[in-house]
N, C-alpha and C positions, 0 to 999 in steps of 0.2 A: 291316046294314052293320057291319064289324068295322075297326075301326084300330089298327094295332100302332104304339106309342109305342117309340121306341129308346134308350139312351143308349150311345153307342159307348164302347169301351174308352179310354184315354186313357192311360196310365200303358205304356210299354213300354220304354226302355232306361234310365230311371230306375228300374226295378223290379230292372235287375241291380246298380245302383248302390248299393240301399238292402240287395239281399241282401248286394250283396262287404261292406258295411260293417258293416251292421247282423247279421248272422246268428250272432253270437251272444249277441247281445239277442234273444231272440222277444217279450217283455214290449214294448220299444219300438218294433221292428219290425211288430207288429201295432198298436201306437198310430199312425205315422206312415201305414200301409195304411191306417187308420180316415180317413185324411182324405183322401190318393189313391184312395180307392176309391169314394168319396161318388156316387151319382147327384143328375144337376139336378134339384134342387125346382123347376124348369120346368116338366118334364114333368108333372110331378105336377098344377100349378095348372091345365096344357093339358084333362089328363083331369076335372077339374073344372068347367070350363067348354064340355064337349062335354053333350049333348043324352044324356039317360038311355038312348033305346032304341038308341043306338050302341053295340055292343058293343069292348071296350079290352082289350090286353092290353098289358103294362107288359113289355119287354126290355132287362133288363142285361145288356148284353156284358162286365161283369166276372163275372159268373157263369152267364148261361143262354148255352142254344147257339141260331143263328139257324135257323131251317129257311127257306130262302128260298120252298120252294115251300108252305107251309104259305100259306091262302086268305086273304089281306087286300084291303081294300077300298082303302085309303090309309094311307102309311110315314110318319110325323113324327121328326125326327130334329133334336134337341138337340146343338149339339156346340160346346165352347171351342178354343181354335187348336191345341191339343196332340191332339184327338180328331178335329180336321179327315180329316187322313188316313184314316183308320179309316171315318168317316161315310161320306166321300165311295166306298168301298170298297161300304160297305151298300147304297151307294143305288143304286149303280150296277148292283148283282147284280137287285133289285127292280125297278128299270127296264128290267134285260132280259126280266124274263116279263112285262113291261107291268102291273105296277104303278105307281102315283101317288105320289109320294116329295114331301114340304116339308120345308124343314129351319131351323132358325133359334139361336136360341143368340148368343153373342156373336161368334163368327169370322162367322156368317154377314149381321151387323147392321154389320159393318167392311168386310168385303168381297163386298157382297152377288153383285156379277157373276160374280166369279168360282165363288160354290155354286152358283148358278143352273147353270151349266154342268152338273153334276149332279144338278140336280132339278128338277121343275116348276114349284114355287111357293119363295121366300124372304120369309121372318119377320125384317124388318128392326125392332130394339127392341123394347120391352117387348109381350107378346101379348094382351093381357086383352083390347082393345078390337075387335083384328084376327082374333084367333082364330076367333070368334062369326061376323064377316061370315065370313072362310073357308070355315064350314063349309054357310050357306046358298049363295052361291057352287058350292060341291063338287056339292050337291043337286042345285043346277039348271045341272049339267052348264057352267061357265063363268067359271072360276079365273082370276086374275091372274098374273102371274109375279112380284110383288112386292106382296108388303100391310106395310105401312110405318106404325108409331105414328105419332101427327100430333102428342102431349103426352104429359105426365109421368102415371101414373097417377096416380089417387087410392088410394091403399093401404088406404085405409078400406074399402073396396069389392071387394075381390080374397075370393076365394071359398078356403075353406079345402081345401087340396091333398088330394090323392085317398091319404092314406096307407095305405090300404088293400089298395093293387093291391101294396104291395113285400111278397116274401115276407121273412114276419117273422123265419125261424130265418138269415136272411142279413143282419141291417143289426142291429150291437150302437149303431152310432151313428147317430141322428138327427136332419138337420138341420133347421132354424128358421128360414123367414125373416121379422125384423120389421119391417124398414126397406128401403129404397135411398136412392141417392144419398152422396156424401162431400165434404164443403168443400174436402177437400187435393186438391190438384193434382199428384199428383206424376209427373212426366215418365215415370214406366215404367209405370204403371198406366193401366186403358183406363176403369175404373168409372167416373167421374166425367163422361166424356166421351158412355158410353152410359146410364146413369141419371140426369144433371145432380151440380150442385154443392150442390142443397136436400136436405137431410134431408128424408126422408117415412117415416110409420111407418104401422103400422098401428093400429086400436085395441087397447085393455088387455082388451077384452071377447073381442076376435078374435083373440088369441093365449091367454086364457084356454080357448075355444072348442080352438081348437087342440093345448094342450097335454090338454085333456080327450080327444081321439081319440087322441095317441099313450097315453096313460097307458091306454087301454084295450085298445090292440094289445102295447105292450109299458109293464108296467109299474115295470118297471126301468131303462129308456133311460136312456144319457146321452145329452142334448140338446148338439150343438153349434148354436149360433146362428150363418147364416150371414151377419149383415150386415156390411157393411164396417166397420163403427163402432157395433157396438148402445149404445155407454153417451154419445154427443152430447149427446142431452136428458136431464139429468139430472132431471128431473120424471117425465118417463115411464118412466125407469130406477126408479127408486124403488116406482114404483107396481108396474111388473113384478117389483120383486122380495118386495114383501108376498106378491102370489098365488104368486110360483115356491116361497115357505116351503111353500104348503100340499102339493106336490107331493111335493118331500123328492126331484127330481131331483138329480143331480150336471153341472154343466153347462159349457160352455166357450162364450167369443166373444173376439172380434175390437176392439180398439179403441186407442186410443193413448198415447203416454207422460205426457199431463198425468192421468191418472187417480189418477197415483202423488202428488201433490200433495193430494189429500184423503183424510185419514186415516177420517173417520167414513164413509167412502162407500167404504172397502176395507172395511169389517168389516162394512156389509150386505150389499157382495157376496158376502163368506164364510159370513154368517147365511144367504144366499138360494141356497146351494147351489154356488158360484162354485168350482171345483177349479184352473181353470187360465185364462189369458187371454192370448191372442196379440197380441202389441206388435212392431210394424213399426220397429226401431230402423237400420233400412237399412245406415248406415255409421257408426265411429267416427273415421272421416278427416272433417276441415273443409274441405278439399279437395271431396272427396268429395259431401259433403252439401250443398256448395256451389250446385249446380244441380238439385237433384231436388226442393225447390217453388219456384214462382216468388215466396214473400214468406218464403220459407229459412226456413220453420216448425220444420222438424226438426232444421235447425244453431244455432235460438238452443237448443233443448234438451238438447244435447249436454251438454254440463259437467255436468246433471243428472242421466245417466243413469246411474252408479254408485248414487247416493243413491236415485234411482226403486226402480232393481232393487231394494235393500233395503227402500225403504217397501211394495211390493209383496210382494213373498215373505214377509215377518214374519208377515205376515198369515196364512198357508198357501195363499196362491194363487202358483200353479207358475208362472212365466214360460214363454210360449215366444217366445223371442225373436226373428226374422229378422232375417236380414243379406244383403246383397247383395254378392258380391265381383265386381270387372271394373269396378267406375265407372271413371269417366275421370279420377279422382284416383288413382286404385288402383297400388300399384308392389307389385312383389315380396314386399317387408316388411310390406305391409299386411297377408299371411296368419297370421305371428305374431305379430304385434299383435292381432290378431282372437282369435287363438288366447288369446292373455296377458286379455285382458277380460273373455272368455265364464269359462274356466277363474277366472279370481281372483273375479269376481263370481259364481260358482256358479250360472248360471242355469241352472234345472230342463228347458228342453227345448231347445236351439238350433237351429235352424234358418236351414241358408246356402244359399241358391242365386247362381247365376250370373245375371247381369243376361241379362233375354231382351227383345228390341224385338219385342213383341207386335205386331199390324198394328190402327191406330189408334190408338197412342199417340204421343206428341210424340218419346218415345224414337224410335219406329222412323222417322218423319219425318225427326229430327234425324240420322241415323245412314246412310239411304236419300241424304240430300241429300250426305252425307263421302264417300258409295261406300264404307261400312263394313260393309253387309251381305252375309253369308257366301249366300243365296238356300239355305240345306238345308232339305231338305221338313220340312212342320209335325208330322210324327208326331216331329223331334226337338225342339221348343221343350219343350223336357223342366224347363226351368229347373236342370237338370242336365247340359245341354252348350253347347259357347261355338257362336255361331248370328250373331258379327260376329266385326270386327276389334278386339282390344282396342286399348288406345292404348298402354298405358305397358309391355306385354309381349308374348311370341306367344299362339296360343292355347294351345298348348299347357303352356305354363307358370300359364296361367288354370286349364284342368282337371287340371292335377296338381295347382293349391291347393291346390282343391274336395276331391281325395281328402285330401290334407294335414291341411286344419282337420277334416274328421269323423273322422277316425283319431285327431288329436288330443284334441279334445274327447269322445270317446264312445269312449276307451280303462278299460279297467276302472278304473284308477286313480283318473281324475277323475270316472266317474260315483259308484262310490263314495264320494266325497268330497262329492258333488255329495246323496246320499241322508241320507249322517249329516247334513249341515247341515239338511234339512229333518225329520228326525227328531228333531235335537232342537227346532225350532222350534213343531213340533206337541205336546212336553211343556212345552213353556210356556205354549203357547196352551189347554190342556189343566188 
């Protein structure tokens, strides 16, 4: 039995977006491909949890090519709402020589009925528990069309991903995952909604485990951790970062602005290999920020974020900072405004997209019920095109922002500017 595992392409009129801008940076151009190009460590956990004498072969549509008619037994297919298209594309060529296609992923755990349309079976939430019955099910000839989590995994439990099947001269970055789940709520994001609001992690032993198989595939990797919040539990941060010393990786994650509030707990992260850390500062409108949690988390820490930035960076860890422009606070001037914050505060990577109403998120509900939404297919939820009606402009005037603040922001002048500050930051810390 052979099963070809898929991750569709995903990244398509965003990728002329980051050329027009980015192409004569290659240095950052290929930084920013490092994380549009990521395959799901889904996939990866799927082919870990199949039965040994199954034979797997792991397809990147970022880089290999598909032979449709090459002999599989059954197509699995991973896909988030931007890759929908694409999938749906896959499955459907597989389905015509009468192949067996499941697909699952988060577009398809939101909108299950509508992937079913294109496949035989949907992977609704997390797979650990479902996967397994699936594939006794397959055996004896007598699939469902929906196998559906019933609870939260135990992450203690989750088998260490098949990093083995990626060809190694293709992936400079590797991602991690240690946790699910996220306490913030925040109206445009789906995670909370498809992994819960509990932190869960896994153990210190199991990502020890783990970091021992990438370090022997590639022993150079930089690791991006992909959790929504790796640094929650400060306990078990800590402990992760004693063992991440012994590795002597260079690493990036994901987490939020109170981090910058503890001094001693930025300089382990720098001791434990920490280069740069993505912080969701969404808006600098109070307007703005006014409705994207429901207990306005991210608007009481507004006034702090100047001073963050600088507690953070001092340290030598890069900010990449996101922002969202198109809230429904958002007027015209908010692009230079955005522009004056990023630029005076020097942060080392910025990152702006355009608000997108994913499908199951409160945004897209909220926006569905205004008659806000544009209905353009999902290969453009690009987070790089307008995909509603803004409120406070056309759309048009929303994506010419978009080009506005990266031309601004990552015009030679300010990246420059943006280099020396952190060069000399590294002779003091030095």
């Amino acid at each position: 039995m052979k099963i070809g595992l898929i991750s569709p392409v995903g990244v398509t009129t965003s990728d002329v977006l980051l050329s027009h801008i980015f192409d004569e940076n290659r240095d950052l151009n290929n930084y920013i491909q490092s994380f549009t190009r990521a395959i799901s460590s889904g996939l990866l956990v799927i082919a870990s949890l199949t039965p040994e004498d199954i034979e797997i072969k792991l397809i990147d549509d970022n880089f290999d090519r598909i032979d449709y008619d090459e002999r599989f037994d059954l197509i699995g297919i991973s896909a988030m709402t931007h890759q929908s298209t694409r999938a749906y594309e896959i499955a459907n060529e597989f389905k015509k020589r009468g192949v067996p296609v499941v697909i699952g992923g988060m577009h398809a755990t939101v909108l299950p009925n509508e992937v079913k349309e294109h496949c035989d079976s949907v992977f609704i939430g997390e797979a650990e528990d479902t996967w397994p019955l699936f594939i006794q099910d397959f055996k004896n000839g007598r699939i469902s069309e929906f196998y559906k989590s019933e609870r939260l995994i135990d992450m203690s439990k989750t088998p260490i991903p098949r990093y083995d099947l990626l060809k190694k001269e293709k992936y400079k970055v590797i991602w991690l995952q240690t946790s699910r789940g996220c306490p913030h709520d925040c109206e445009f994001c789906g995670s909370s909604r498809v992994y819960g609001y509990k932190y869960r992690h896994k153990t210190i032993d199991q990502v020890i485990d783990e970091l021992h198989v990438i370090h022997a595939i590639w022993p150079d990797a930089r690791i991006n951790f992909a959790d929504d919040n790796l640094l929650v539990d400060r306990s078990f941060s800590k402990k992760l970062f004693t063992e991440l010393k012994k590795f002597n990786f260079r690493w990036f994650a994901q987490t939020d602005i109170s981090i910058a509030e503890d001094e001693e707990f930025l300089k382990e992260l720098k001791d434990a290999g920490c280069t740069t850390l993505f912080i969701g500062f969404e808006s600098i409108s109070e307007n703005s920020l006014m409705t994207i949690n429901k207990n306005k988390w991210k608007l009481k820490h507004l006034k702090n974020y100047p001073q963050a930035i600088e507690n953070v960076q001092s340290k030598g860890i890069g900010i990449v900072g996101a922002f969202i422009i198109g809230l429904d606070g958002d007027t015209k001037e908010t692009f230079q405004e955005l522009i004056d914050f990023i630029v005076n505060n020097r942060i080392y990577t910025p990152q702006i997209t355009i608000l997108t109403p994913l499908p199951g998120t409160r945004l897209y509900e909220r926006l569905e019920n205004e008659n806000r939404l544009l209905h353009i297919p999902w290969n453009h939820y690009t987070f790089t095109e307008v995909s509603y009606i803004p409120k406070n402009m056309s759309a048009v005037e929303l994506q010419n922002g978009l080009y506005e603040i990266y031309e601004k922001v990552y015009n030679k002048e300010v990246r420059a500017a943006v280099l020396r500050h952190f060069k000399n930051i590294f002779k003091e810390i030095n």
